[in-house]
C-alpha positions in Angstrom: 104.7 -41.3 22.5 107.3 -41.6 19.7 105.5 -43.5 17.4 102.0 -41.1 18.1 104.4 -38.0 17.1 105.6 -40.6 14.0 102.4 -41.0 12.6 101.0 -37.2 13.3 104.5 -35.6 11.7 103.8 -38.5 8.6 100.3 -37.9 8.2 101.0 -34.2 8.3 104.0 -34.3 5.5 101.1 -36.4 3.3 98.3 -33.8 3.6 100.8 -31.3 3.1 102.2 -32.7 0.1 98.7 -33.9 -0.8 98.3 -32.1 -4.0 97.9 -32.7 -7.4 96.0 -30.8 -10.4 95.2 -32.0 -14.2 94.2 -29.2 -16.3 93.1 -29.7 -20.5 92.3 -26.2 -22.5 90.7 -26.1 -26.0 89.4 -23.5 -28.5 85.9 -24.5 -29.5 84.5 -22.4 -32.7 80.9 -22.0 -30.4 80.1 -18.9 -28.2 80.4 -19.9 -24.5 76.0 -19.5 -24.2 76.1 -22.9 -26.6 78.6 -24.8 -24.7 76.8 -24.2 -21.2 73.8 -25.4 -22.5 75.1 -28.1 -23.4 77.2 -29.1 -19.8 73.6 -27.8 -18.7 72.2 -31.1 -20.3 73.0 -34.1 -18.2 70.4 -35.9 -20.8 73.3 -35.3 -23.6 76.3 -36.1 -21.5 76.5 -39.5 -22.7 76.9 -38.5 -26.4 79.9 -36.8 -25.6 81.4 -37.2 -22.3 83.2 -41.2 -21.9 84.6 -40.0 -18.7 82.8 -38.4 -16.2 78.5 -38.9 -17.3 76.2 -37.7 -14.4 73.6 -40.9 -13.6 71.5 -39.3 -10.8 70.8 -35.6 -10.0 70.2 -32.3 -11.5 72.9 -29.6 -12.4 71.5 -27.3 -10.2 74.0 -25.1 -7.7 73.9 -26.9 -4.5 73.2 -30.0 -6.0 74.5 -33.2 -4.9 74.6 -35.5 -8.1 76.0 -39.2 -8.6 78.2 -39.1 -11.2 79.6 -42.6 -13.5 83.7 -41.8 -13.5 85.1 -44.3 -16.3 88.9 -45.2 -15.4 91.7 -46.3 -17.8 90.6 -50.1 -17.8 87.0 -49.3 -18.7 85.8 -49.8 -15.1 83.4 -47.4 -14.1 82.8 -46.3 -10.3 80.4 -44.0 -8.8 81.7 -41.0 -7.1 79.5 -37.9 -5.6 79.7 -34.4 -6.5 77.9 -31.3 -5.0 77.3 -28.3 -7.1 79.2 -25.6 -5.5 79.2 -22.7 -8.0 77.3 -21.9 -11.3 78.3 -18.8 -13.4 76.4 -19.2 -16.3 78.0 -19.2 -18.8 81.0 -19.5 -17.5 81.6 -21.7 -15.0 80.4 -24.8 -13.4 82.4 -26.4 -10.4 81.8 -29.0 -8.5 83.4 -30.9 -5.2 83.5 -33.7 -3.5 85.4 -36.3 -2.0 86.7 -37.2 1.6 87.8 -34.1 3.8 91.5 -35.1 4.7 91.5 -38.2 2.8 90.9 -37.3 -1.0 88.9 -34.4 -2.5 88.5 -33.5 -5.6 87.3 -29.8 -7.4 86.1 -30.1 -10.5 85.7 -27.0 -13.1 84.4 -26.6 -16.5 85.2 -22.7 -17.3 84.5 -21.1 -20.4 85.7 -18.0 -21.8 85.5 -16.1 -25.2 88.2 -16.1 -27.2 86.5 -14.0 -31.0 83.9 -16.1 -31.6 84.9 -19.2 -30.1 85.6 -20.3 -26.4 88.2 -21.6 -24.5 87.0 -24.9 -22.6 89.2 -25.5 -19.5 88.6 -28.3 -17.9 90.3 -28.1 -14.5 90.7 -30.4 -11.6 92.1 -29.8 -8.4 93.0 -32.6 -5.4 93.7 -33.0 -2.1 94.4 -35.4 0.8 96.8 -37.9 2.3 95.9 -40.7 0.0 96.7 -38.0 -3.9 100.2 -39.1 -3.3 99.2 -42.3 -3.9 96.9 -41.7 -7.1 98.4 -41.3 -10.6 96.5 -39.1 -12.0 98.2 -39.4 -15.8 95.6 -41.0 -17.4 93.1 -38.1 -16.3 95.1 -35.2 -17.8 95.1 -37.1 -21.3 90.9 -38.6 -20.6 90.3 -34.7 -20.5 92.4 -33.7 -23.4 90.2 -36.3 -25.1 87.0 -35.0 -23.7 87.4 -31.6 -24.6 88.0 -33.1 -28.0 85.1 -35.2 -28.2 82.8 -31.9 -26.9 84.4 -29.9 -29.9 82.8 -33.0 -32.5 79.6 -33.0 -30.7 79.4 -29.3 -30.9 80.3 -28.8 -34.5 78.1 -31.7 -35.9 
């Protein structure tokens, strides 16, 4: 009975304290219309996106799509995502993962800023097993692809 109450208080404290988020902002001289269409085209993705390039699916709310996730060593690994909201254009977000485990919510939102937008890019996780996860490398992949969405845009 101990070790039952052992577990179930440690899995607890693990869910609980289950919770990480990586967040990258940047001002891109486009209006917000430009950069949706372009996180609209999963055909372009590649072209600008090293991290996270959808394989199989169509960005369509409701969606579930089959995403390539590139980690730090250059290995890539498929993950699912469903399409839970689309505001064009202003915000797509998508979820996925395993309910207890690991989930993940994804969200490009754009907002006008002048003439240009601010691109977050914001990720939210949960689970008993984000305690275990470093997710370092993914704040500065994110940086990056905000970066590398600003050259595509402006060429």
């Amino acid at each position: 009975m101990i070790v039952i109450i052992t577990v179930n208080a440690i899995l607890l404290l693990l869910y609980l304290g289950g919770q990480k988020s990586v967040q990258a902002e940047l001002i891109i001289e486009a209006n917000p219309q430009k950069i949706w269409d372009i996180l609209m085209d999963e055909e372009s993705y590649q072209k600008w996106n090293q991290v996270l390039i959808p394989i199989k699916g169509k960005i369509e709310q409701g969606n579930m799509l089959t995403y390539k996730l590139v980690l730090p060593e250059g290995h890539p690994i498929e993950i699912g995502m469903k399409v839970a909201k689309l505001v064009p254009p202003k915000l797509l977000n998508q979820n996925g993962g395993f309910p207890g485990i690991f989930t993940y919510n994804h969200r490009y939102i754009l907002e006008p800023v002048g003439n240009s937008t601010k691109v977050t890019i914001h990720e939210y996780f949960r689970g008993i097993a984000v305690p275990f996860w470093d997710t370092g490398w993914l704040e500065q992949a994110y940086i990056d692809l905000n970066k590398s969405l600003r050259e595509y845009i402006l060429d």
